[in-house]
N, C-alpha and C positions, 0 to 999 in steps of 0.2 A: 750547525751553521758555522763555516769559515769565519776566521777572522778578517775585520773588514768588511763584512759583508751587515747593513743594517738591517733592521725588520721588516721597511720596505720593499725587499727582495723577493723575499718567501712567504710575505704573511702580506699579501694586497688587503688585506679586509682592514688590516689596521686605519682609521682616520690619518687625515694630514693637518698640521697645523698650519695650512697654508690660508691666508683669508684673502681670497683671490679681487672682490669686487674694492677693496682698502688700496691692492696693489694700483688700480683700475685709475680709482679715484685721483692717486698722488700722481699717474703718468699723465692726465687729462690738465692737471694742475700744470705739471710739467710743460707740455702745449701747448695751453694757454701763455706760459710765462715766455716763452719764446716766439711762438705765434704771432701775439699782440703787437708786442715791439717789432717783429719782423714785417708786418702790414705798415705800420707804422713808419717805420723807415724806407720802406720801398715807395710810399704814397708823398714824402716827402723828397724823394730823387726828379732830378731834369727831368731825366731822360723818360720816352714812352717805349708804349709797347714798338711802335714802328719802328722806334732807333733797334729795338733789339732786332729786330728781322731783320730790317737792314744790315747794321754791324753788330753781330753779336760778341764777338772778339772783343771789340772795342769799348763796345757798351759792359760788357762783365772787368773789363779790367779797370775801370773808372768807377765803377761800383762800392760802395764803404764796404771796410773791410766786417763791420758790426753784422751787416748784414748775409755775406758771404759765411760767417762763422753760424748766425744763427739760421741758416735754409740750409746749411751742410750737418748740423747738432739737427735738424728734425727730420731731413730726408734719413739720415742713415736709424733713427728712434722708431721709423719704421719699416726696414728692412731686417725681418721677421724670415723667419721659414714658412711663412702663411702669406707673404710677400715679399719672396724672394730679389731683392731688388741689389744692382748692383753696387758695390762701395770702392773699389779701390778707385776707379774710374775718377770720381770728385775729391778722393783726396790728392789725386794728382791735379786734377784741375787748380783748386785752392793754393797747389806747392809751386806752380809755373812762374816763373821769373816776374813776367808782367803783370801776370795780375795777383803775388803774392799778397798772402794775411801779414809778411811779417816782412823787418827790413833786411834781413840777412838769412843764412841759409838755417841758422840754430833755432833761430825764432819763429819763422816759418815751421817748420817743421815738429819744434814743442807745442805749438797751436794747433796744428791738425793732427798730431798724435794725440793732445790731449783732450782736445773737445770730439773729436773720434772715437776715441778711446772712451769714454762717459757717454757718449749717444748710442753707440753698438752698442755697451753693458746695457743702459736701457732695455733696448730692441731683445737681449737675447733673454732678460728680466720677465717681458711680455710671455717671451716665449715657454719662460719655465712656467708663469701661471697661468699658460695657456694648457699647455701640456699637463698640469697637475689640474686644472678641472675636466680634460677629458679623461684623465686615467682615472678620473671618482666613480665613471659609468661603469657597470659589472663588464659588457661586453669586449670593453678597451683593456679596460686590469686584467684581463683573462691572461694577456700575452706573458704578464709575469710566472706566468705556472710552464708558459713553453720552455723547452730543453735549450732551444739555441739562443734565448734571452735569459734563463740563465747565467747560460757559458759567458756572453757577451758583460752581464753584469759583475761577474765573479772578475773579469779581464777589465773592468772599467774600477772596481774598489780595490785594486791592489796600489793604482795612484792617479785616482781621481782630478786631483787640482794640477798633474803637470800633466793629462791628457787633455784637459780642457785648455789650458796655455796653449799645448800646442795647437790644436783643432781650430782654436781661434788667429792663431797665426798664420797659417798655413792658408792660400784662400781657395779651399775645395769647397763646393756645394754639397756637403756631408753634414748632415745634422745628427749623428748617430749618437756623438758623446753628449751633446747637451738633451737628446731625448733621457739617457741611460741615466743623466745626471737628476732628470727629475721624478726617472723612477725611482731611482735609488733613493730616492729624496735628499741626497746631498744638500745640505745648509747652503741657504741663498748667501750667506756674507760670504762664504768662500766661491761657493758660485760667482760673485759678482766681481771680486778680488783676481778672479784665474780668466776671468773674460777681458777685464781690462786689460791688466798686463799682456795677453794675448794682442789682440786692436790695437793699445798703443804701439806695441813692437813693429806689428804690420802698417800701421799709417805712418809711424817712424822714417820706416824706411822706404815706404812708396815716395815721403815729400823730401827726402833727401835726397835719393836717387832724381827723383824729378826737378827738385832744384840746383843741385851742383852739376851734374849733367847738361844742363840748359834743355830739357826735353822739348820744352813748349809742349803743342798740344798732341804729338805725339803721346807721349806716355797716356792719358787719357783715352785718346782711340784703341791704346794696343791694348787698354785693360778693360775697356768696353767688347774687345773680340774677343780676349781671353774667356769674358763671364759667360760670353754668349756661348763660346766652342764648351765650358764646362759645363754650361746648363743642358746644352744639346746631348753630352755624354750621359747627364742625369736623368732627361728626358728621354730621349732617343728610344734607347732599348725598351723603355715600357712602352711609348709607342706605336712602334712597330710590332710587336708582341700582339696589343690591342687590335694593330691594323691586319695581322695577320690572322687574328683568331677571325674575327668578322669574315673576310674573305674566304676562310677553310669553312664557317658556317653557311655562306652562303651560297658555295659552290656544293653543297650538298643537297642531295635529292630529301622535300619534306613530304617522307614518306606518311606520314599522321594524313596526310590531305589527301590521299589514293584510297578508294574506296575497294571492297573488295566486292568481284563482282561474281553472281550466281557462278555455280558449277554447269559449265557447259555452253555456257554465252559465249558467241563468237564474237571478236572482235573486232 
C-alpha cells in the first residue's frame, strides 16, 4: 500500500465509522429550523400567490431579505447528485441590484457566498452519507477491487482536499471527486472544510460579477442555460447509447420465435 492511500481503498470489508441515520436526523433538524420560519414569514407577506404571476419581478424584489436567504440555504441543502438541481442560477438572482440581500456590493455578496457556501456543504454532506450507505452493500464495494478505481483513487489521495476545493469550484456536473472522497473514506471535517471553501468561492463570485456588472436578470437565465447545456453533456451520451442500443435490438430478426419446420415441407 502507497502512501496516502487509507484502508478504505484496498480492504472494502473494513466497517465505516459513519452513523449515517444521526447524520439524517441533525439535517431534518436542520429543515425544520429553516422551514418553519420560512412558512412563517412567507404567510405573514401582502403579497399573494396572483401578485406573483402577475409580477413576479416585482413581487421577489419586495420580498424580505429573511426570507429570500432562508428558501436559497434550503433549495441549494437539496441539490444532491440524487437531485441534481441547479445553483449558480439563484445565487445570481439573490446578488441582482434590485432585489439584493445586501446594501452594497461586499455585503451582497458575503451573504450569498456564505449561506451558499453552508447550504451546498450540507447537500454534498447528504451526499457523502449517501454514498457511504450504498458502498456497505457487497455488490456496490465491489468496484473498489476494479483497476480503473484504483488508478482513480491512488490520483484522488495524492491531494484529496485541494481536488475537492477545486471540483467544488468549478461548476461541472462531475461528482467523481466527492464519490472517490467517500470511498476513500476521507474524514467528513475535512470533507466539509474543502466544499465550503470551494461554494463559497463559486457564489463569491457569481454575486459579484452579478452585482457590479448590473446583470439584472440576465446573469440568472445564462446560468439556468449553461446547467441545462452541461446536464445535456452528462446526460446526452448515455442516452443516446440507451436509444441506440433499443433500436439495433429491435431491428433485429427474433429468431427464438421461428419454428423449425419438417424436412421437406414446402413452403
Amino acid at each position: 500500500m502507497t502512501k496516502g492511500e487509507g484502508p478504505g481503498v484496498f480492504e472494502p470489508h473494513l466497517p465505516d465509522d459513519v452513523t449515517v441515520k444521526h447524520w439524517f436526523a441533525l439535517y431534518g433538524v436542520f429543515f425544520a429550523a429553516a422551514g418553519i420560519p420560512l412558512l412563517l414569514l412567507i404567510t405573514a407577506e401582502q403579497w399573494s400567490w396572483s401578485t406573483w404571476c402577475a409580477s413576479p419581478a416585482d413581487t421577489f424584489a419586495a420580498t424580505g431579505i429573511a426570507i429570500k436567504l432562508l428558501g436559497f440555504a434550503l433549495y441549494l441543502s437539496l441539490a444532491t447528485t440524487f437531485l441534481p438541481l441547479p445553483t449558480g442560477w439563484i445565487a445570481a438572482a439573490l446578488a441582482m441590484r434590485e432585489v439584493a440581500v445586501g446594501a452594497d456590493v461586499w455585503t451582497t455578496t458575503l451573504l450569498v457566498a456564505a449561506v451558499g457556501g453552508i447550504a451546498s456543504t450540507i447537500a454534498n454532506l447528504n451526499d457523502y452519507h449517501l454514498f457511504t450507505w450504498m458502498l456497505r452493500h457487497h455488490r456496490i464495494a465491489a468496484v473498489r477491487r476494479n483497476h480503473s478505481y484504483q488508478a482513480a483513487a491512488r490520483w484522488f489521495a495524492r491531494s484529496p482536499f485541494f481536488l475537492l476545493v477545486v471540483f467544488n469550484f468549478i461548476p461541472i456536473p462531475v461528482d467523481v471527486v466527492r464519490i472517490l472522497a467517500t470511498s476513500h473514506r476521507y474524514p467528513r471535517l475535512p470533507f466539509a472544510a474543502a466544499n465550503f471553501i470551494g461554494r463559497f468561492v463559486r457564489y463569491a463570485v457569481i454575486a459579484f460579477i452579478t452585482y457590479s456588472w448590473k446583470l439584472d436578470w440576465k446573469a440568472p437565465v445564462a446560468l439556468l442555460v449553461l446547467a441545462a447545456l452541461l446536464g445535456g453533456l452528462r446526460i446526452g451520451p448515455k442516452l443516446a447509447r440507451k436509444l441506440f442500443a433499443r433500436s439495433t435490438n429491435r431491428s433485429q430478426p427474433n429468431l427464438s420465435d421461428i419454428k423449425e419446420r419438417p424436412e421437406g415441407q414446402r413452403v
